[in-house]
Each structure stands twice: as C-alpha cells, then as structure tokens.
C-alpha positions as CSV (number, residue, x, y, z in Angstrom):
1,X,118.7,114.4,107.3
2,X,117.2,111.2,106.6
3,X,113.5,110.0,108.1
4,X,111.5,106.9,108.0
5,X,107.5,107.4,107.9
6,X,105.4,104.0,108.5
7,X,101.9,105.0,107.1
8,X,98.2,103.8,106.8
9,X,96.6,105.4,104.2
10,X,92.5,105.6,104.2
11,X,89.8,106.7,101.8
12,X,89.6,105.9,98.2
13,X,93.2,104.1,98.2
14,X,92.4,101.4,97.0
15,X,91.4,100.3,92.7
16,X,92.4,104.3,91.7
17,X,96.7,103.4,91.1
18,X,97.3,104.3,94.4
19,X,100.6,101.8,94.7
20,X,102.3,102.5,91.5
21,X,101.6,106.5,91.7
22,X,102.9,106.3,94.9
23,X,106.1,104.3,93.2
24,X,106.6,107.0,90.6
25,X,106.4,110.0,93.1
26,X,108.6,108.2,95.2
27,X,111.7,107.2,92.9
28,X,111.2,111.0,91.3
29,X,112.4,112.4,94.9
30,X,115.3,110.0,95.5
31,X,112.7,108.4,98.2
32,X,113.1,104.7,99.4
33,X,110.4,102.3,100.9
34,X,107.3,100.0,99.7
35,X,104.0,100.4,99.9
36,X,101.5,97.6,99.8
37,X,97.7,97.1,100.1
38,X,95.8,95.9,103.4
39,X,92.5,93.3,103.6
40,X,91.1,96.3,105.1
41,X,90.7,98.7,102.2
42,X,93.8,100.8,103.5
43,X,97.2,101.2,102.2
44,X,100.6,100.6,104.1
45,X,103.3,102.6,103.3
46,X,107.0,102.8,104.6
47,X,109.1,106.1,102.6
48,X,112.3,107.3,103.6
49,X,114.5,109.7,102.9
50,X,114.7,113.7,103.6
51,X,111.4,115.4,105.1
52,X,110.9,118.4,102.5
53,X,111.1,115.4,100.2
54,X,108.4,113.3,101.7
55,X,106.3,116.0,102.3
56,X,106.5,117.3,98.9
57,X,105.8,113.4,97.8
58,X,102.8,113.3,100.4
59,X,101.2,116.2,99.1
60,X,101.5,115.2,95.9
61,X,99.7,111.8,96.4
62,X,96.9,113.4,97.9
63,X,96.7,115.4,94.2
64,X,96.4,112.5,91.8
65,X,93.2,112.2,90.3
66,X,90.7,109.1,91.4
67,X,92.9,109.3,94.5
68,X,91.3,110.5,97.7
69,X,92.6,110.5,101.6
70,X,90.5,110.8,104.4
71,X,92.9,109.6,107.0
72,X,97.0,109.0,106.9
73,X,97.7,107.6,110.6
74,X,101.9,108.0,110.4
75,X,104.8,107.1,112.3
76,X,108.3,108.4,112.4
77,X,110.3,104.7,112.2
78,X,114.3,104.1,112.3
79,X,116.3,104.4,109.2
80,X,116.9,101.2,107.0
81,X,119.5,100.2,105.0
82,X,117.8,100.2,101.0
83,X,118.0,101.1,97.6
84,X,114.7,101.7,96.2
85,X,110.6,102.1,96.7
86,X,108.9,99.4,95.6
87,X,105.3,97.7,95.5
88,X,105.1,94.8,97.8
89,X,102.2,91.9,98.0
C-alpha cells in the first residue's frame, strides 16, 4: 500500500549532501517525492510510496556519513499522482 510522508528534517541537514543522498536512496526503493532545503537550517521532505520502503530509506538517511538528525517532525499526507523524487529550490 502506498503512503505519503511530509517531513522536516533537523540537525546537521544542511552543507553534508543531504538532498542528493536523500535523491539516490530514494529512486533506489522505487520512492517518489522532493526534498528541498528551508531558510531555517531544516530540510523538507515529501517521499511516497510503500512503508517498509520508506522506512528502510529513512533509516538509511540517518546512516550517511556527515549526516546527522536530531529531529524528523512527519506527517502522513494524501497520495499524489508522480513519477519520480527529485531536488526542488
């Protein structure tokens, strides 16, 4: 079954890769979205596409070197209509 996640990433997010990591891990588990960074040192994130996927991808993420979390505030969102996860401005 199909989910759609609306998160803000904080922490060291920012500078480290963080968007085109998180572009990489997404397309390697058929996941669909953007991400894109805020004025506010955090990262926004929309992913969709099954949960054991997105929280493989998630836990992944938090892996990465330079990369570090300290706060994901998340959202289950309805499903959209799109074809692939992609870096946004």
């Amino acid at each position: 079954m199909q989910v759609r996640r609306h998160i803000y990433f904080s922490g060291t997010v920012q500078g480290v890769g963080f968007r085109y990591r998180s572009t990489y891990l997404a397309q390697s588990r058929n996941l669909t979205g953007w991400v894109k960074n805020l004025y506010d040192n955090r990262v926004e994130m929309e992913v969709q596409g099954e949960e054991a996927n997105i929280r493989k991808f998630l836990e992944d993420l938090q892996g990465q070197r330079f990369i570090s979390i300290n706060d994901m505030e998340m959202t289950e969102i309805p499903c959209v209509q799109e074809k692939s996860f992609k870096v946004v401005y």
